[in-house]
Each structure stands twice: as C-alpha cells, then as structure tokens.
N, C-alpha and C positions, 0 to 999 in steps of 0.2 A: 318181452313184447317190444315191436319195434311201429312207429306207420313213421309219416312223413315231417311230421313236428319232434316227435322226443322217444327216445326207448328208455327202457323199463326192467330191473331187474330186482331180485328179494332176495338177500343174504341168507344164507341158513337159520340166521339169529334171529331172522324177520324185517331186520332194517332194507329199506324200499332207498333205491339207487335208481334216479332219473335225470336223463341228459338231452339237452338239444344243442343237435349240432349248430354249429355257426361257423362254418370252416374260414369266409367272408373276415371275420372280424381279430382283431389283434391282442382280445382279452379274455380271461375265463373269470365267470361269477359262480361262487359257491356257497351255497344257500343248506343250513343244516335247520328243518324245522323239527318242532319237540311239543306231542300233544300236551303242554304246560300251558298257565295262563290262570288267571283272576276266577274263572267258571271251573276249573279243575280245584279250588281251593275250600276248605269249610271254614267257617267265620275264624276262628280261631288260626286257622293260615293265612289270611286277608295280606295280601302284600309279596308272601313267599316267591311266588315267579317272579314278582320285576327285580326283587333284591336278589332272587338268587342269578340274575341275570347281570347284575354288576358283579356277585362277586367271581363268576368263573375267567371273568379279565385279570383278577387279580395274582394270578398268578397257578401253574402245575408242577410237579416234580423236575419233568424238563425244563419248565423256562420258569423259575420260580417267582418273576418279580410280574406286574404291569409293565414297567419300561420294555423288557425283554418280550414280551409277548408283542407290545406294540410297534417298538423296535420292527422284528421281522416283517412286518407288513409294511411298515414306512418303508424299510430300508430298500423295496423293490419299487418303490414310488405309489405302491397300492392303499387300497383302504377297505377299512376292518369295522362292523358296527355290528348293534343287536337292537332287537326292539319286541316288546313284550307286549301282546294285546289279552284277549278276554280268551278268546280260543288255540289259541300260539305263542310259542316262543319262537323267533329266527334269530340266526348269528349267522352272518355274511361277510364274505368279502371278496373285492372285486382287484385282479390282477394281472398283469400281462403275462400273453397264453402261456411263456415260457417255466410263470413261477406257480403254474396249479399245482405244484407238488407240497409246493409251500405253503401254499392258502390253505390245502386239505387237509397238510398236518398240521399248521398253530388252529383253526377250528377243531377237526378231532380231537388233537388232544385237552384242549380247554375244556371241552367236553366229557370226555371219557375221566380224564386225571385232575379236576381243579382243587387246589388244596385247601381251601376254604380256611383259611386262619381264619382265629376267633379274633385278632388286632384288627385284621382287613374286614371282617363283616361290624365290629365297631362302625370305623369310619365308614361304610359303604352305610349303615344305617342311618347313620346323620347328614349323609349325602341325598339321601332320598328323602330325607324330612321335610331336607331345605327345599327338593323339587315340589313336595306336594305344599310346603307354607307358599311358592312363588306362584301357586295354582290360586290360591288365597288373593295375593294381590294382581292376579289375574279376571276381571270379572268375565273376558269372553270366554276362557275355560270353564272357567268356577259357574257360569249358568250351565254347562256339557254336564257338570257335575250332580248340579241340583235337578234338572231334567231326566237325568237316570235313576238317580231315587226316587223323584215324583211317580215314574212309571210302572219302576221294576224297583219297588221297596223292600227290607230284607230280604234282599238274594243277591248272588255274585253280579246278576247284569245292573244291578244299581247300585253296585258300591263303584268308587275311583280303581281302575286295574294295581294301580301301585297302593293301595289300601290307607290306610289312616295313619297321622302320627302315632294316635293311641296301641294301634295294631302291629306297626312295624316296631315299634317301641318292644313288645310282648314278643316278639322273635328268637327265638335261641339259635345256636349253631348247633343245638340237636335236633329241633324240630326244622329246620331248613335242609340239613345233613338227610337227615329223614325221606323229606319232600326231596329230595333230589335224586335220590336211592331209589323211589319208589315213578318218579313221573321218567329219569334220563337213563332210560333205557333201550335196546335196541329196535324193537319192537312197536315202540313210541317215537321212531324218529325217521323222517325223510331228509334224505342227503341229494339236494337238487343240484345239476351245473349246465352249464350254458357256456358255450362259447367256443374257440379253434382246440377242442378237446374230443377225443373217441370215445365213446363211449366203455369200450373193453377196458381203457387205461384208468380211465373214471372206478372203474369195478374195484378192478386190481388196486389201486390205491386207496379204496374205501376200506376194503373186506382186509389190506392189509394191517390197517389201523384198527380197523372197531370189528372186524371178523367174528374174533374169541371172546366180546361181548357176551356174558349171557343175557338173555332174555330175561324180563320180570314179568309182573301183572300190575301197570300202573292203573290206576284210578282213573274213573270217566269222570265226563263232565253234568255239572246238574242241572237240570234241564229248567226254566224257566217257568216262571206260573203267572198269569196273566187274569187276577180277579176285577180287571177295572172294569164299572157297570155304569160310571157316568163320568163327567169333566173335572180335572183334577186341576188346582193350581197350584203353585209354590212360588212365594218371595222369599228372597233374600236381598233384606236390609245394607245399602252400602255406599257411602257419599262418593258419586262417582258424578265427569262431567256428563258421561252415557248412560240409557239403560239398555240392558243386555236382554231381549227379550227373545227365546226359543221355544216353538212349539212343536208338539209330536203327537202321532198316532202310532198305536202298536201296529206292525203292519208284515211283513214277506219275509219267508226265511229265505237262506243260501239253496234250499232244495226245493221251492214252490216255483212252476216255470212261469208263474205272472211275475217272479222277480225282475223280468229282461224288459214286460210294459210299464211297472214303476220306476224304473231306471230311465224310462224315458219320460215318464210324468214329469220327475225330478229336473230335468236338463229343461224342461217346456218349460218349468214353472220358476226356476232358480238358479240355471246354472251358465251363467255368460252374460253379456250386457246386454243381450236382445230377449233375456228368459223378459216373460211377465211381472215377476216380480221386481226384475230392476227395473223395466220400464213404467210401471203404475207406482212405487215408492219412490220409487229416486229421480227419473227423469222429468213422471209427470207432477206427483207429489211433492219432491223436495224434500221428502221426510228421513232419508241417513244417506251414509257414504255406503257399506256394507250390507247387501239383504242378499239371501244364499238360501238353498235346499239340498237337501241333501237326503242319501238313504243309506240304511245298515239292514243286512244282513247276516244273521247268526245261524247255527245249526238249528234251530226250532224255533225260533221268530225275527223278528226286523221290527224297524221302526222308520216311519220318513219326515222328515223333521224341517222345518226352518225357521231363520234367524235375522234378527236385525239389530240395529244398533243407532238408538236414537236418542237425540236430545229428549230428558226425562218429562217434557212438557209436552210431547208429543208422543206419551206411548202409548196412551188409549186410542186413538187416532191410530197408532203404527199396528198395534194388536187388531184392530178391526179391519184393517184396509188386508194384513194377513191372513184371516179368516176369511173374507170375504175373497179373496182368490182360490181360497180352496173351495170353499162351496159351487165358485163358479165352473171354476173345473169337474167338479163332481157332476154339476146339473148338465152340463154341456159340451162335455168332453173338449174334443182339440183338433183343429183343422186340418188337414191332409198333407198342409204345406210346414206349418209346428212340425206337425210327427217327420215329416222328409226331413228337414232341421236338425231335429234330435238325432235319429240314425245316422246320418252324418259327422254329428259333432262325434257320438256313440265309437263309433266305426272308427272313424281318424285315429280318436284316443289311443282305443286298442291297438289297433297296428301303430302306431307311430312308436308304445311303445316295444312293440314286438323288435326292434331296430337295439335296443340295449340287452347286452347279457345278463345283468343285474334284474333287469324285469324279467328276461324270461327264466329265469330259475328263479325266482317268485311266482312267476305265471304258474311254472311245473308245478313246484314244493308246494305252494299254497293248493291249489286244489285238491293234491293228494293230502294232505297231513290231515284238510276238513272234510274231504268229498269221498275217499279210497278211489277215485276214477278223476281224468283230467280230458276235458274238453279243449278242441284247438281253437285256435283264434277264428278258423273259418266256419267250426263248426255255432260258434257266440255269433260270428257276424251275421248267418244261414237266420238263427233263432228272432235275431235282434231285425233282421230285414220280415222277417214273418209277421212282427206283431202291427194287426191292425187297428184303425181308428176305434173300430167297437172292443177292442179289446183292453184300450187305452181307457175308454167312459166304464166298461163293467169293472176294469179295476181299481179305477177312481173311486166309484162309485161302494163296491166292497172296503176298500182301505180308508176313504176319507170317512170315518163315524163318529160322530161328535163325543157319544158314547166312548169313545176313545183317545180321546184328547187331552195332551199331556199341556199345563202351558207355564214357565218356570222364567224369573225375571227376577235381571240382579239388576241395583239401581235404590235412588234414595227415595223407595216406600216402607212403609211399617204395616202395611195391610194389601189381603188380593181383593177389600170390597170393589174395588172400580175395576175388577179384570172379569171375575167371575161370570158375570151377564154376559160377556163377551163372546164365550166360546158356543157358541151356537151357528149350525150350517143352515 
C-alpha cells in the first residue's frame, strides 16, 4: 500500500513494514512496536513487559554485552531507547540516513536474539524496584498511581505499567523467557521508519533480519471493566510541602470519533497558560504553581483527568475551584473563539511534530500496532477542524458525570471526610 504520507508492506511472517519518506532530511528513525505491555499481562506477570524491556539491552549472541549493544549506536553519534506503556512496547532509534543499516540490525537483533541471562535479569530486577520505590518518593507520580486503582481497581489499567516490588520480585527467567516467546513474535510486531530511506531497502533489510521469523499466537489484551456507579475518593497519607490532588472521569477510547472534541475540551480547560484552569487557580486565585488536564486514550476506554498542586491548607478550596470548572464547562460549553484556540494549538502540535523522523515513525508504528489502520496528519487535522461548538457541550456533557468521578490525593491527610461532599457537578 502506498498514498502520500507512508507505504505499507506485510512479510510473509505477517510482520507489517511502514515507511515515510523524508528524502528532505539527514536522518532515519526506526521504531519496532511489540503488541506487549501491562494489559497483555495476568496478575501473576504484573511487571513482565517493562522488565523484559530492560533486559533485551542487555545483551544477544551477536553483541553479547550492554556496552556493545550501546557502543554501536553511540559509536555513529546516534541514540538508542525503549519505553513500555499499557498497550505497547517500542525500542527506537534515531540515526544518520547513512547508518539505517545499523540501527535495523542492533534493534532486530536485540529483539529476535536477546540472551536473557539469569545474572542480568537479577540486576535488571532491582533496577526496576529502585524505579518504582523513586515513584514512592515521588508524590506527583505516586497520585498517577493511586488514581488508576481508584478507577480501574483489580485490572491491568490500575495497576503501575512496571508492576509492584512484590510482583517483579515473583518473576523467573522462565516465566519472562515464556512471556517473550509467546508476545515477540512476528506477527505481533510493527517495524516503522522515517526518514532519507526507500522504502524497498527498508523491506529488504527487515525481511532479511526477521523474514524466517516464524509466526506465533500471542495473547490479546484484557479488556477493561468499568463498574463505577458513584464518586470515588482515595488518600494517600504523606508529609509532603504539597498536596498532589488528580481528578478523573472514565471517559473516550482511541476508537470513539468524540475522542478529537475531548482533545480539545482538554487544551480549553488545561492545557497552556491561557487554558481556564490556569487562569481561575493560578492567575486569579493564587492557589499552585502547576494545574494541567489532560486525556487518555486506550483501546476500549479513556479517562480525562486533571491536576494540581497546592499548599495542603488550600486543597479543599483547590478541589472545588476544580470541580466547579468542569461542571461549568459541562453546563455551558465553550466559545467559538476557546474552540478556534484549541484547533490551533491542536494543529501546530501535530505538524510541528510531523518535521522530526523519530515522531513520524511513532506517528506510523503507533497507529498501526493499536489501530491495524493509520490516518495522515491531514486526515486528523480534516477531523479536528470539523468538531463543533455543540459537539464540544454534547460531549462535555456525556463525559463530565459525576457518577464517574475519580478523585485521588497525595499529601498530609488521614481521611477523604473533607473531599467527598466535593465531587458533585
């Protein structure tokens, strides 16, 4: 498949090869996404994708150390990273056009060949423990974290993606070896690139590397169960100078098309120093440094969330003044000139990133690994210039449900008695 952004090809193995030219530019990004991740996992694997995402650095038959793996991508002035969410794994890297040969064989192979010693997944264990204890003395994390079990209680969308000390602790290099075997398959993976690269040569050096792949049956993802029927609170206890206060509504998945008017609710409500929310807490009220909104999107739901961070004498006061902007937006939608605002800011973003190779073989990969289909930057901006004022208030209006309201705050209280009366639109 070819149009005017990126072509498209499927290996015999079933692995999916996408490219967008960039003839313009001086570097190639190569992006290998892996249907893995925290929602792929059953309690008992809790943690498996992020660890087994440190250990395929640590070394394959060919390049058998970290140094040597990292080594080659240094050594061309490049750079080499991964990052593991709920619905994905990527491992990327970005290099000049001359070294895509390089970048597609230290990725492939770390991928296909990584030798998993039982010494390196040791240390990579206590390496990630340390991450999720620095999550601990993190309190603007650490509410991310209490917010998603508030929500989404025993299930993958509310546990931490990198899982529990207690969980990763329970890990073997049988059952990770297992989980590797079964998710790092051909079939399960998109190999995206970007940059002064053809696409034919892209083919050719995929299908020479992971060609004779065979194919598995990895495991799907488990889908989300959403039984909230009223307002939920959660503290967490913590002598801190701030308190970390995030609230959320279940709300939009990646494949509902009102995703594209809460995306701009989001940007009206919290996203710049002219959003609503920093002008009524921070500018007019004085009340934090920090207030943000924000939205997610998963394959079968979403959530739109926002956050502040206030002297702990002021978070009754900072939780209502946050309420009371949603409801207001709810009752009254958003003015003609907000919404122009928003598409704008909207618009910029995306193109501006469309200008780096690294975005756009995220841009590609990503859609495909969660979507099977990928929309162009113009066909998003077509969607995003569509959405109007009434469509902005009906989905205000469906999303903001009090009934669904999540509200989760780290900070030195022992009780949610002063929040609970709060959450009402």
């Amino acid at each position: 498949m070819h149009d005017q952004d990126h072509e498209f090809s499927t290996l015999s193995n079933g692995l999916r090869v996408l490219t967008g030219p960039m003839p313009s530019t001086r570097s190639v990004a190569v992006s290998i996404y892996v249907g893995a991740g925290s929602r792929y996992e059953a309690p008992a694997e809790s943690g498996t994708s992020h660890l087994l995402e440190h250990l395929v650095f640590k070394g394959t038959t060919k390049r058998p150390t970290a140094q040597i793996i990292s080594e080659a991508i240094d050594g061309v002035g490049g750079m080499m990273n991964a990052g593991t969410d709920r619905e994905l794994t990527v491992y990327y890297a970005k290099v000049a056009a001359p070294h895509f040969a390089l970048a597609a064989d230290v990725l492939t192979d770390m991928l296909r060949d990584p030798l998993m010693a039982e010494d390196e997944l040791e240390k990579e264990r206590k390496v990630v423990i340390e991450e999720l204890a620095a999550i601990e003395d993190s309190p603007a994390q650490l509410v991310d974290v209490l917010l998603d079990a508030t929500m989404w209680p025993d299930q993958p969308l509310g546990r931490d993606v990198a899982g529990t000390a207690e969980s990763v602790t329970a890990l073997t290099r049988e059952s990770t070896v297992a989980y590797l075997q079964r998710q790092y398959v051909p079939n399960n993976l998109v190999v995206s690139v970007a940059g002064a690269v053809g696409h034919a040569q892209v083919v050719e050096e995929v299908d020479r590397a992971l060609g004779s792949w065979r194919p598995g049956a990895p495991a799907g993802w488990i889908p989300a169960f959403n039984g909230q029927t009223s307002p939920r609170v959660a503290v967490q206890f913590k002598r801190t100078e701030q308190a970390h206060i995030e609230m959320a509504v279940h709300a939009l998945s990646s494949r509902d098309p009102d995703r594209f008017a809460l995306d701009l609710v989001s940007a009206i409500l919290g996203e710049g120093m002219s959003s609503r929310l920093f002008l009524e807490l921070r500018e007019r009220r004085a009340l934090c440094y920090d207030v943000h909104s924000y939205t997610s999107h998963y394959l079968d739901t979403g959530s739109f969330a926002v956050y502040a961070g206030v002297d702990p004498k002021k978070t009754v006061e900072a939780t209502q003044a946050l309420v009371e902007e949603l409801a207001k937006l709810r009752a009254d939608g958003v003015t003609d000139e907000e919404l122009h605002k928003a598409k704008e800011l909207s618009k910029g973003r995306l193109l501006l990133r469309m200008e780096d190779t690294r975005s756009v073989s995220g841009w590609l990969g990503g859609q495909e690994i969660l979507a099977n289909e990928v929309m162009t930057p113009d066909q998003v901006v077509a969607l995003v210039e569509a959405v109007t004022p009434a469509d902005v208030r009906r989905v205000a209006r469906k999303v903001f449900d009090e009934n669904q309201l999540s509200l989760a705050i780290v900070g030195p209280f022992k009780s949610d008695r002063r929040f609970v009366p709060l959450l009402k639109f």
